[in-house]
C-alpha positions as CSV (number, residue, x, y, z in Angstrom):
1,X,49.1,-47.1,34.3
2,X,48.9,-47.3,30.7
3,X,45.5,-48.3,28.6
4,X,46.8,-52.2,28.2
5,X,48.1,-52.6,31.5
6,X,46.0,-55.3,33.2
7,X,44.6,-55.2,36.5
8,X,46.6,-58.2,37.6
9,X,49.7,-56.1,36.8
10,X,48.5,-53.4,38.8
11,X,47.7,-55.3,42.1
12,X,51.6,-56.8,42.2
13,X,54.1,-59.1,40.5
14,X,53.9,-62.6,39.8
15,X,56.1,-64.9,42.2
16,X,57.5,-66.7,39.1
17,X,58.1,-66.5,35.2
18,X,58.1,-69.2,32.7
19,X,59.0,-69.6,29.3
20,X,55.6,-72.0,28.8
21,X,52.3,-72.8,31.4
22,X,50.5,-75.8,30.3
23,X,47.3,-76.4,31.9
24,X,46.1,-79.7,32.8
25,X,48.0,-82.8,33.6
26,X,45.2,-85.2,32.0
27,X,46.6,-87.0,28.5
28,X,47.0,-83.8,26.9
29,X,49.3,-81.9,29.6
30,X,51.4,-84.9,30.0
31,X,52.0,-85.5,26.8
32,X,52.5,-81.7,25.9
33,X,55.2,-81.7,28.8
34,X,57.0,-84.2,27.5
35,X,57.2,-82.7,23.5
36,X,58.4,-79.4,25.3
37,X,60.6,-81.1,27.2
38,X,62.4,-83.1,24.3
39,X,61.6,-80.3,21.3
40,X,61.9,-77.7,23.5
41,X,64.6,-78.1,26.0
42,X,65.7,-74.9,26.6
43,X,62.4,-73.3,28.0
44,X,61.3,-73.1,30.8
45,X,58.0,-74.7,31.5
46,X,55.3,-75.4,34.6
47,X,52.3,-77.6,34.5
48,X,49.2,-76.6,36.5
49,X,47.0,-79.2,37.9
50,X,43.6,-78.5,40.1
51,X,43.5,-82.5,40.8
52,X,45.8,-83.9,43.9
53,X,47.7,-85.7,40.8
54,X,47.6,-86.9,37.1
55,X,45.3,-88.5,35.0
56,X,42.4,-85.8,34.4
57,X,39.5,-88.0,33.4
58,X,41.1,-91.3,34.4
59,X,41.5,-90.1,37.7
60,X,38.1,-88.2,38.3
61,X,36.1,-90.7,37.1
62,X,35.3,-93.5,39.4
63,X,32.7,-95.2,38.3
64,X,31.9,-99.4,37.5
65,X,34.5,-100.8,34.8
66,X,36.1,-97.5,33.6
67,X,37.8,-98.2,31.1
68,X,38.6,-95.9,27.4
69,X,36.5,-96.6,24.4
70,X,39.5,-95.7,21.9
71,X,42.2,-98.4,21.4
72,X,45.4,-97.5,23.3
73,X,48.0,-98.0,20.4
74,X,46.1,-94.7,19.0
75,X,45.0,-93.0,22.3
76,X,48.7,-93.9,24.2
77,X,51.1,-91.3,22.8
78,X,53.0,-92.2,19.7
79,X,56.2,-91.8,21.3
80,X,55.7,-94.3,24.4
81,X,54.6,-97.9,23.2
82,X,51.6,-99.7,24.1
83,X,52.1,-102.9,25.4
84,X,48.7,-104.4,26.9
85,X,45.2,-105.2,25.4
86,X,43.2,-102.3,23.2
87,X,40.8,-101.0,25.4
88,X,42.3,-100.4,28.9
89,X,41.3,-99.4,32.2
90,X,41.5,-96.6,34.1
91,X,43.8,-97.9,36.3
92,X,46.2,-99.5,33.2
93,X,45.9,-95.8,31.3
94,X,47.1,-94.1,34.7
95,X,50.3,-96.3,35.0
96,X,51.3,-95.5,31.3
97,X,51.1,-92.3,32.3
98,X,52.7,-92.7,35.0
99,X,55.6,-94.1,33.4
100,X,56.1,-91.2,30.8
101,X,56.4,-88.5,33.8
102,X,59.0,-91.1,35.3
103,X,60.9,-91.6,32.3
104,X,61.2,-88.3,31.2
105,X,61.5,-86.5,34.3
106,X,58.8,-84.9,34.3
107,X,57.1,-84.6,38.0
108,X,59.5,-81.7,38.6
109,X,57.6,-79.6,36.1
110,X,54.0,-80.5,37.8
111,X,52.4,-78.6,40.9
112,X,48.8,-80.4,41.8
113,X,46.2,-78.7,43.6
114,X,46.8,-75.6,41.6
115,X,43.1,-74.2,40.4
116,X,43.5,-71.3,38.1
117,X,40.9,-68.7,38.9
118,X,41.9,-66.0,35.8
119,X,44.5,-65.5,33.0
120,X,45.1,-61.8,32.1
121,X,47.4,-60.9,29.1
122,X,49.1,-57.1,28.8
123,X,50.7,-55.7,25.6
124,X,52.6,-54.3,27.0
125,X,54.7,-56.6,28.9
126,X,54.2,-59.3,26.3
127,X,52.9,-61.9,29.0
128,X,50.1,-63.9,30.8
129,X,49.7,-63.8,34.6
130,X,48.0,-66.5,36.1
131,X,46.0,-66.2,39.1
132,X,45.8,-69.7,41.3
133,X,44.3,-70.9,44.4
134,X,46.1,-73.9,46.3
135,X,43.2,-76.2,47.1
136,X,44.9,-77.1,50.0
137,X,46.0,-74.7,51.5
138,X,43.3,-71.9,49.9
139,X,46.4,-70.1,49.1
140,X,46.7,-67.6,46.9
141,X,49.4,-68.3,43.8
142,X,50.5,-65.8,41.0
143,X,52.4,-66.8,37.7
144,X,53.3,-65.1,34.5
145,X,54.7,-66.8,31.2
146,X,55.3,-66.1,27.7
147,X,52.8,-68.6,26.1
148,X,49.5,-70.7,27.8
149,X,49.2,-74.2,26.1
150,X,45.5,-75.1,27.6
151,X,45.4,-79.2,28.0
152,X,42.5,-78.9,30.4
153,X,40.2,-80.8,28.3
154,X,36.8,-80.0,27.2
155,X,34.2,-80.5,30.5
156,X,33.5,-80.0,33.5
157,X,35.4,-82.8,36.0
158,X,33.5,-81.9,38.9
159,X,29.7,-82.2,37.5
160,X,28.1,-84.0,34.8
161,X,25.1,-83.3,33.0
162,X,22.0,-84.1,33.9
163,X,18.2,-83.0,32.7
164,X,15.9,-81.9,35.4
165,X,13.3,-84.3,35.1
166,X,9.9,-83.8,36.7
167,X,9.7,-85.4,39.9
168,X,13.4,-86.3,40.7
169,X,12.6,-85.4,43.9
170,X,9.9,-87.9,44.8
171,X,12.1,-90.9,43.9
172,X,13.0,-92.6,47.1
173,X,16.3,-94.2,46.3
174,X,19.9,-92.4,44.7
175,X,20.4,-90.8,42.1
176,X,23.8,-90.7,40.9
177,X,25.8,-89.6,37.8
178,X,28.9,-91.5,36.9
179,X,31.0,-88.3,37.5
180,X,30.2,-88.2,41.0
181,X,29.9,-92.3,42.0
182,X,29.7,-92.8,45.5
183,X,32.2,-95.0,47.0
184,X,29.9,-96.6,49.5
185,X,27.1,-97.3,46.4
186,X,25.8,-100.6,47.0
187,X,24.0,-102.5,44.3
188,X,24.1,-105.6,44.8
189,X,20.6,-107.7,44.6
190,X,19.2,-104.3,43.6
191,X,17.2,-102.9,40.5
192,X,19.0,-100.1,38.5
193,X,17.8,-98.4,35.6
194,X,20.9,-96.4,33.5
195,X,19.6,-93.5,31.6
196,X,21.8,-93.2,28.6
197,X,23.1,-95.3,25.4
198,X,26.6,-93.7,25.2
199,X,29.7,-95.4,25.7
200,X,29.1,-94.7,29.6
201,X,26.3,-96.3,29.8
202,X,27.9,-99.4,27.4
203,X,30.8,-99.4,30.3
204,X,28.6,-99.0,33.6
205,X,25.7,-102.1,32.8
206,X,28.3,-104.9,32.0
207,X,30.5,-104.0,34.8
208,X,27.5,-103.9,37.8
209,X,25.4,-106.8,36.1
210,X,26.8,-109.5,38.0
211,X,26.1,-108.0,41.1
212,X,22.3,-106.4,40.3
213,X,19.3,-108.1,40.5
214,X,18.3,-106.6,36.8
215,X,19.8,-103.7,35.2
216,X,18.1,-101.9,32.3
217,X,19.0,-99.0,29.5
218,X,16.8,-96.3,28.9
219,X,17.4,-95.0,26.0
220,X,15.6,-92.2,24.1
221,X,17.3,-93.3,21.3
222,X,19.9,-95.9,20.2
223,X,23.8,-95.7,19.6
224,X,26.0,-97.3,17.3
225,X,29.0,-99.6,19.0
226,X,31.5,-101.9,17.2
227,X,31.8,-105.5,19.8
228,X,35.1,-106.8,19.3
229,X,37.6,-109.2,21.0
230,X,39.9,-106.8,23.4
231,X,43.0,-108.2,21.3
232,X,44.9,-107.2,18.3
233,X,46.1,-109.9,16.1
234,X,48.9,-108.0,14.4
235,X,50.4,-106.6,17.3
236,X,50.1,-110.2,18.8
237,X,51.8,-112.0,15.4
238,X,54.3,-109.2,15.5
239,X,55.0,-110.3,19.5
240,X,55.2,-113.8,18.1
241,X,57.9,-112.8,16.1
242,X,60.5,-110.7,18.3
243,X,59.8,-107.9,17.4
244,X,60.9,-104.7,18.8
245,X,58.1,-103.0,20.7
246,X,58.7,-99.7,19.3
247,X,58.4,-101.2,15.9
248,X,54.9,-103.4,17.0
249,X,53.5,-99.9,18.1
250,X,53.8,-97.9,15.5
251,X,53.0,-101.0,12.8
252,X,50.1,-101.3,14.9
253,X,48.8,-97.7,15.1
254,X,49.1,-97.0,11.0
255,X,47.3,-100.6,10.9
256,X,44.4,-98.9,12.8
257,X,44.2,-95.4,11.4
258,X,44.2,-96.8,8.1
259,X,41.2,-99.1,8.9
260,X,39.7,-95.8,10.7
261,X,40.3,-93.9,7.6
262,X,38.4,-96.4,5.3
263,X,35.3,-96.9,7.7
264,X,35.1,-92.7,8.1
265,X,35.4,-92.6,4.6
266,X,32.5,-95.4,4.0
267,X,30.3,-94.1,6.6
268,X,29.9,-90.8,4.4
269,X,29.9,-92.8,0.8
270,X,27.9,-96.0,1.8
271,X,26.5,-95.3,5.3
272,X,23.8,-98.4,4.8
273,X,26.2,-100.6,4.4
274,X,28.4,-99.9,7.4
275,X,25.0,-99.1,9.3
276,X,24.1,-103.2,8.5
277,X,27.9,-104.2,9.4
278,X,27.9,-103.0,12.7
279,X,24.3,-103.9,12.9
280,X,25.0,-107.4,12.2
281,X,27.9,-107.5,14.9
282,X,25.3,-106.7,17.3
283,X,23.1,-109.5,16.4
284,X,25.8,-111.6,16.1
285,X,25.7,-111.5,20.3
286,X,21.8,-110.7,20.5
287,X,20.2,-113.2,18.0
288,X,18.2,-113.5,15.2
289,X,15.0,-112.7,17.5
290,X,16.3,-109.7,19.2
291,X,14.6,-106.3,18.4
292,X,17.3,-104.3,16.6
293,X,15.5,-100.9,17.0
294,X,16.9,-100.8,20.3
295,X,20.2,-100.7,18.7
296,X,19.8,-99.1,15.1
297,X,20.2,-95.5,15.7
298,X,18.1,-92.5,13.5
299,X,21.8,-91.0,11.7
300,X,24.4,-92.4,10.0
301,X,27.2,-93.9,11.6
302,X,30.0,-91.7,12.7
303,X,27.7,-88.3,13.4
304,X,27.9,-89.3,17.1
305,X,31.5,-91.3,18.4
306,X,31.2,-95.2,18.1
307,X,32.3,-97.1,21.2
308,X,34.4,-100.0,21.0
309,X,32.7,-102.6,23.3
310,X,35.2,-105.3,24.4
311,X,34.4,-108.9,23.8
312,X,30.5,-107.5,23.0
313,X,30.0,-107.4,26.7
314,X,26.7,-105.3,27.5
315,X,25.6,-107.7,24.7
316,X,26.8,-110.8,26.3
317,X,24.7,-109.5,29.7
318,X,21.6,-108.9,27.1
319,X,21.5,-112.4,26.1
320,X,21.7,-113.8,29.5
321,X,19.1,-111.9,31.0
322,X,20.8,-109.9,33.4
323,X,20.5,-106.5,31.5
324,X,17.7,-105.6,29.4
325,X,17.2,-102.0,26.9
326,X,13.8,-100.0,26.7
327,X,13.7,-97.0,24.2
328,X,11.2,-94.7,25.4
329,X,10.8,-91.0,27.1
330,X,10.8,-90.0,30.3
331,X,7.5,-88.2,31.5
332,X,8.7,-88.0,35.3
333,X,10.2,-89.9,38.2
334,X,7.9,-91.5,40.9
335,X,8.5,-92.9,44.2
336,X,9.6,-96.2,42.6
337,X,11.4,-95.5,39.6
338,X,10.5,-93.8,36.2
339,X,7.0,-93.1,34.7
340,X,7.8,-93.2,30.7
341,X,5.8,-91.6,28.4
342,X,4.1,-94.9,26.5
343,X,2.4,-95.4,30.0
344,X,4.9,-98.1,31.7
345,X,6.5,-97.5,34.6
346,X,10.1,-98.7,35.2
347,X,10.9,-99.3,38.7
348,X,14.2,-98.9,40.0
349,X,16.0,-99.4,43.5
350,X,18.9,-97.3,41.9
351,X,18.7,-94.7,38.7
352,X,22.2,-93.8,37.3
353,X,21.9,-90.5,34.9
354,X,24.1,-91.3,32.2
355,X,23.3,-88.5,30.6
356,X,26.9,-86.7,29.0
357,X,28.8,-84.0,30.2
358,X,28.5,-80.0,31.1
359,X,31.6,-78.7,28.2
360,X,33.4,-76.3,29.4
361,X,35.4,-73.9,27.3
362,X,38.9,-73.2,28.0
363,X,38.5,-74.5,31.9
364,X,35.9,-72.2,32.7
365,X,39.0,-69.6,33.6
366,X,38.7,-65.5,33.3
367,X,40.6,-64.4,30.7
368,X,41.3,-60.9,29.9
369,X,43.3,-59.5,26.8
370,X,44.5,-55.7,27.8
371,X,41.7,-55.5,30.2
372,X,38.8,-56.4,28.1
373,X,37.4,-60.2,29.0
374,X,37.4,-62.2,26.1
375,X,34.2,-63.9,25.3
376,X,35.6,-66.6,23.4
377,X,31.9,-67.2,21.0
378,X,33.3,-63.8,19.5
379,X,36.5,-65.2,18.2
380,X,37.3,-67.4,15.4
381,X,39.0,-70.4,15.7
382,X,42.4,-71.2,14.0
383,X,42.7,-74.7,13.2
384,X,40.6,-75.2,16.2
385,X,43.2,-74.9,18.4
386,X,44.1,-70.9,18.2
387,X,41.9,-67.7,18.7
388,X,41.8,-64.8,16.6
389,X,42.4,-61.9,19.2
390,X,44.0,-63.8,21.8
391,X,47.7,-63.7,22.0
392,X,50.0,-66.5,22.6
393,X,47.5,-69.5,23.8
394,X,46.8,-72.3,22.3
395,X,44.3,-74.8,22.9
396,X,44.2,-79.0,22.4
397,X,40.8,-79.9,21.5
398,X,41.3,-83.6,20.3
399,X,39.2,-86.0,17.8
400,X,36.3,-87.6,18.6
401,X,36.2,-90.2,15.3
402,X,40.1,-91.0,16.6
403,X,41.9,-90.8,19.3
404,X,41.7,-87.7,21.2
405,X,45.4,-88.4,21.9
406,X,46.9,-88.0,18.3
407,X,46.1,-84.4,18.4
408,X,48.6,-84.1,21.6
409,X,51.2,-85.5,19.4
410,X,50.5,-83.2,16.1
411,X,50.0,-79.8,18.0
412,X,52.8,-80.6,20.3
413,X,55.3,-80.6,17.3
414,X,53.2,-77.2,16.4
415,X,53.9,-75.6,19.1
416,X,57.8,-76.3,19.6
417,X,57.9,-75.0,15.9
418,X,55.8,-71.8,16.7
419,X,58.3,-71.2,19.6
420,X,61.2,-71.8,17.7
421,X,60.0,-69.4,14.8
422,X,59.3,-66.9,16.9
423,X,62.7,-67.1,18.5
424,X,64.1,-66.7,15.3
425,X,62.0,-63.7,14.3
426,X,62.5,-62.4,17.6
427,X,59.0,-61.9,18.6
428,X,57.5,-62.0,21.7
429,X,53.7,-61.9,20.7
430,X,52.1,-64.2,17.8
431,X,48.1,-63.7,17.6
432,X,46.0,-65.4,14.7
433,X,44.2,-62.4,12.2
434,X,41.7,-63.0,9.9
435,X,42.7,-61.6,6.9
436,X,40.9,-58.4,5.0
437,X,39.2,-61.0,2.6
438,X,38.4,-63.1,5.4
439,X,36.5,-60.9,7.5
440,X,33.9,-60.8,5.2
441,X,32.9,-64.5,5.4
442,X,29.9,-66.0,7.2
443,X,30.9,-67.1,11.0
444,X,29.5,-70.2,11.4
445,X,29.0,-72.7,14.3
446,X,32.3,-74.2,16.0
447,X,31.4,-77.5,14.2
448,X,28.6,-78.5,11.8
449,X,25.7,-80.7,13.0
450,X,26.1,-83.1,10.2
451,X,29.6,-83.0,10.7
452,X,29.6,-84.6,14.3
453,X,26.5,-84.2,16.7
454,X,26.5,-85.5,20.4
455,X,24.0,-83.6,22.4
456,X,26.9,-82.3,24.6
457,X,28.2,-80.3,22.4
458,X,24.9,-79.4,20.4
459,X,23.8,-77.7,23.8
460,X,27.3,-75.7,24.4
461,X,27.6,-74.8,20.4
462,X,26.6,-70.7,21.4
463,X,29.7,-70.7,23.7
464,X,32.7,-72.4,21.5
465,X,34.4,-70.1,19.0
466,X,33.3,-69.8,15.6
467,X,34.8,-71.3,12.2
468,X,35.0,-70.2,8.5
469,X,34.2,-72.5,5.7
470,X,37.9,-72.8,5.0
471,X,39.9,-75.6,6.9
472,X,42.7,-72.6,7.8
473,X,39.5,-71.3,10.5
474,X,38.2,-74.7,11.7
475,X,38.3,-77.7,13.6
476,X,37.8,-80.3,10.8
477,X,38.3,-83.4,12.7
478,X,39.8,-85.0,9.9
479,X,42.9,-86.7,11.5
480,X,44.1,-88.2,8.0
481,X,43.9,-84.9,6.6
482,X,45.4,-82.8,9.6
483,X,48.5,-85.0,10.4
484,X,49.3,-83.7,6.7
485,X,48.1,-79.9,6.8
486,X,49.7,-79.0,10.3
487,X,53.1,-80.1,10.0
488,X,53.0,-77.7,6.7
489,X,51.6,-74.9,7.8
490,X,52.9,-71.6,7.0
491,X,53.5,-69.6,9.7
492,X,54.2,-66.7,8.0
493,X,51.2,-66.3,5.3
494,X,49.7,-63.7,7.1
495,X,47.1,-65.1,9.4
496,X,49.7,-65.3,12.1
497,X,50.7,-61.3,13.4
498,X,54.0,-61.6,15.5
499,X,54.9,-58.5,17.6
C-alpha cells in the first residue's frame, strides 16, 4: 500500500462512484442539486441526507411560529419565483422546496437517512470515499466521488446551545430548547420565561402568547429588529399589473438588495442614525413611555443579524400585556423559576433556553487527506468556501447580513465553472495554495469581531479556518461585492494547483 493510500481504500471498494456528492438536502443541497443538474448535466451526482427527508432547518426545527427572518424573494432561490408574503413559515419554505425537487427531477438524486461518519481523500486515486450509516437500518454504506460540495449547514441539528446555569437542576418544571420542542409541551394558562433576544426568541413569545398566562424575555442584553408589515408593495403593484412572475421576482429581489446595500452601508457611515430608525419603529408599537434600553442594544447595528419581525408582533404582545422584557443576569435557577443577579426572582411554570446554536464545522465528519486528519483551524479559507490543503471540496457558508440563500446561487455557478475548467485542463485534482508571498501573512480569525459578532460563532472562532487580510483568503460577507468578485475569478492565477 502506497504512503497516500487511505485506510478506507485499504479496508475495500466503495459500492458506487459519482462525478459529484453534495451533502445536505437543507436550502443549500437542494439548490446546489439543481445548478448541477441544469449547468452540469452530464455528471453524475448523489445527495446525502441524515434527515428522513428535505428541509434541513425547516424540518428539524419544530418549535412555536417557525417561520424565516430573511425575506423569501432573497432567501428562495433566484431561479424559482416567490410567490407568497416576505417572511414565511416553515411549513410554506418546505413546499417551495418541495416544488424545486419536483420540477426538476430531482428526488432521484436524494437518499435520506444517510449519516456520513468520515470522508477520506487518496492521491493517488484522485477521489473521496465516503463512509455512511443508514439510520434506519444501521447499515453500513460506502461511496467515492470526484468532488464533495458540503451544503450541510453550519450547526448542529440535533442540539442547541445552552449555558449550564447553576441550579438547572432544582427547577421543578421543563426546560426546553427550541431545537428539541416537545410535541406534547403544554403551555397554555402557564408562566414561561424565554431566555434569549435573538430572532428565536422574537418568533417563539408572539406565537405562545395567546395561549400563556404571561410570557417574559430575559435578555442579558438587547437586539436590534426591523417591525414591518409581512407584505411587499412592489411585488404587490407589479401583481396588480399582470405581470409575469418571473419578472415580479427578480424586480423584487434587486429592489431589496439594493435597500440592503444602502442600510449595510449606513450602518458603518452613520450607525446613530440607523440605530434611532430602527429604534423609533420599535416605539412606534411600544410607546412614548416604554423603556427603550430593553431594546437599544450596546453595538452598532448590523454586528449581530437584524430580524425582520412581521407586522411588529412580539411588540404588539408587549403593549397588550401578554409578554413582558427584563434585562438582567442569571445568578441560578431555583425551584420556581430564575434567581437574577439584581436580586429578583422570576418565576416560571416553563423556561425556554433560547440560547443560539452549537456550530459545527463541515458536519462534524472525519476527514482525512492521504491519511493525515485534517484539522480544519490549520487551513486557510479560500473565499470562505475552499481550504487550502484539501482537495476537491467545497463548502457553502452563506450570509448572515442577506440571505443565506444567495450564496447557493453564486457558488453554484462556481462550482459548474470549476468542473468545467477542469475538464478542459484535464485535471482530476484542484486544491487552493497559498502563494510564496502569501505564506508570510498574519492568519487571522475566520471572521473579525467587528465585522459580525453573534456569540455562536465568537465561541466556535478557534475551530473555523483561518483568513488573510486579502478578500482572495476570506469570507467577507459582502454579498454586493461578492456577486461581482466570484463570477470573475481567475482560476488559473496561481492560488488554484490542478493535478
Amino acid at each position: 500500500m502506497s504512503q497516500t493510500q487511505s485506510s478506507a481504500e485499504a479496508s475495500g471498494p466503495a459500492s458506487e462512484h459519482f462525478d459529484v456528492l453534495i451533502v445536505g438536502a437543507g436550502i443549500s443541497g437542494v439548490g446546489a442539486a439543481y445548478h448541477l443538474a441544469h449547468q452540469c448535466p452530464g455528471k453524475r451526482f448523489v445527495v446525502l441526507e441524515g434527515l428522513e427527508s428535505f428541509g434541513g432547518t425547516w424540518l428539524t426545527h419544530k418549535y412555536p411560529g417557525i417561520r424565516s427572518d430573511s425575506d423569501l424573494f432573497t432567501f428562495g432561490y433566484r431561479f424559482k419565483p416567490w410567490t407568497g408574503p416576505p417572511i414565511a413559515t416553515a411549513e410554506e419554505i418546505l413546499k417551495y422546496m418541495g416544488e424545486v425537487i419536483d420540477e426538476n427531477d430531482l428526488a432521484r438524486h436524494i437518499r435520506y437517512r444517510h449519516h456520513i461518519d468520515r470522508a477520506t481523500w487518496s492521491s493517488d486515486a484522485n477521489r473521496w470515499t465516503i463512509e455512511a450509516t443508514r439510520t434506519d437500518t444501521g447499515e453500513s454504506v460506502r461511496l467515492s466521488a470526484n468532488f464533495l460540495w458540503m451544503c450541510q449547514g453550519y450547526y448542529r441539528h440535533a442540539e442547541g446551545y445552552t449555558p449550564d446555569w447553576k441550579g438547572m437542576d432544582e427547577f421543578e418544571g421543563p426546560i426546553v430548547h427550541p431545537q428539541t420542542w416537545p410535541e406534547d409541551l403544554d403551555y397554555r394558562d402557564k408562566n414561561v420565561v424565554v431566555i434569549g433576544s435573538g430572532a428565536t426568541a422574537a418568533t417563539v413569545i408572539p406565537a405562545m402568547a395567546a395561549d400563556c398566562r404571561h410570557i417574559t424575555m430575559l435578555q442579558r442584553s438587547p437586539t436590534y429588529f426591523i417591525p414591518g408589515v409581512n407584505q411587499n408593495e412592489l411585488a404587490d403593484r407589479l401583481r396588480a399589473l399582470e405581470v409575469d412572475e418571473s419578472w415580479i421576482h427578480e424586480i423584487t429581489r434587486r429592489q431589496i438588495l439594493h435597500d440592503q446595500a444602502e442600510m449595510t452601508r449606513r450602518a458603518r457611515e452613520e450607525p446613530e442614525a440607523v440605530k434611532e430608525e430602527l429604534l423609533g419603529a420599535v416605539r412606534a408599537y411600544l410607546g412614548p413611555d416604554y423603556d427603550m434600553r430593553h431594546f437599544t442594544p450596546s453595538y452598532r447595528p448590523w454586528q449581530q443579524r437584524v430580524a425582520f419581525v412581521p407586522d411588529g408582533d412580539i411588540f404588539q404582545g408587549i403593549a397588550q400585556g401578554k409578554a413582558s422584557v427584563v434585562t438582567d443576569e442569571i445568578e441560578r435557577f431555583t425551584k420556581k423559576g430564575i434567581l437574577l443577579k439584581s436580586g429578583e426572582e422570576l418565576e416560571a411554570d416553563i423556561i425556554i433556553t433560547a440560547t443560539g446554536f452549537e456550530l459545527c464545522v463541515l458536519g462534524d465528519i472525519a476527514f482525512e487527506v492521504d491519511g493525515r486528519p485534517v484539522d480544519f483551524s490549520d487551513t486557510v479559507t479560500y473565499h470562505g468556501m475552499m481550504f487550502t490543503g484539501v482537495p476537491n471540496m467545497l463548502w457553502i457558508f452563506g450570509y448572515f447580513r442577506a440571505s443565506w440563500t444567495l450564496r447557493v446561487d453564486l457558488l453554484g455557478d462556481f462550482v459548474c465553472r470549476l468542473l468545467e475548467h477542469m475538464d478542459e485542463k484535464g485535471a482530476r485534482r484542484v486544491t487552493p495554495r497559498l502563494r510564496p508571498e502569501e505564506e508570510r501573512l498574519p492568519r487571522l480569525p475566520w471572521m473579525a469581531e467587528d465585522n459580525f459578532n453573534p456569540n455562536y460563532l465568537m465561541r466556535s472562532m478557534h475551530r473555523l479556518p483561518k483568513r488573510l487580510d486579502k478578500p482572495e483568503w476570506q469570507h467577507t460577507q459582502d454579498y454586493w461585492n461578492e456577486r461581482h468578485w466570484i463570477p470573475a475569478i481567475d482560476l488559473d492565477d496561481g492560488r488554484l494547483e490542478y493535478a
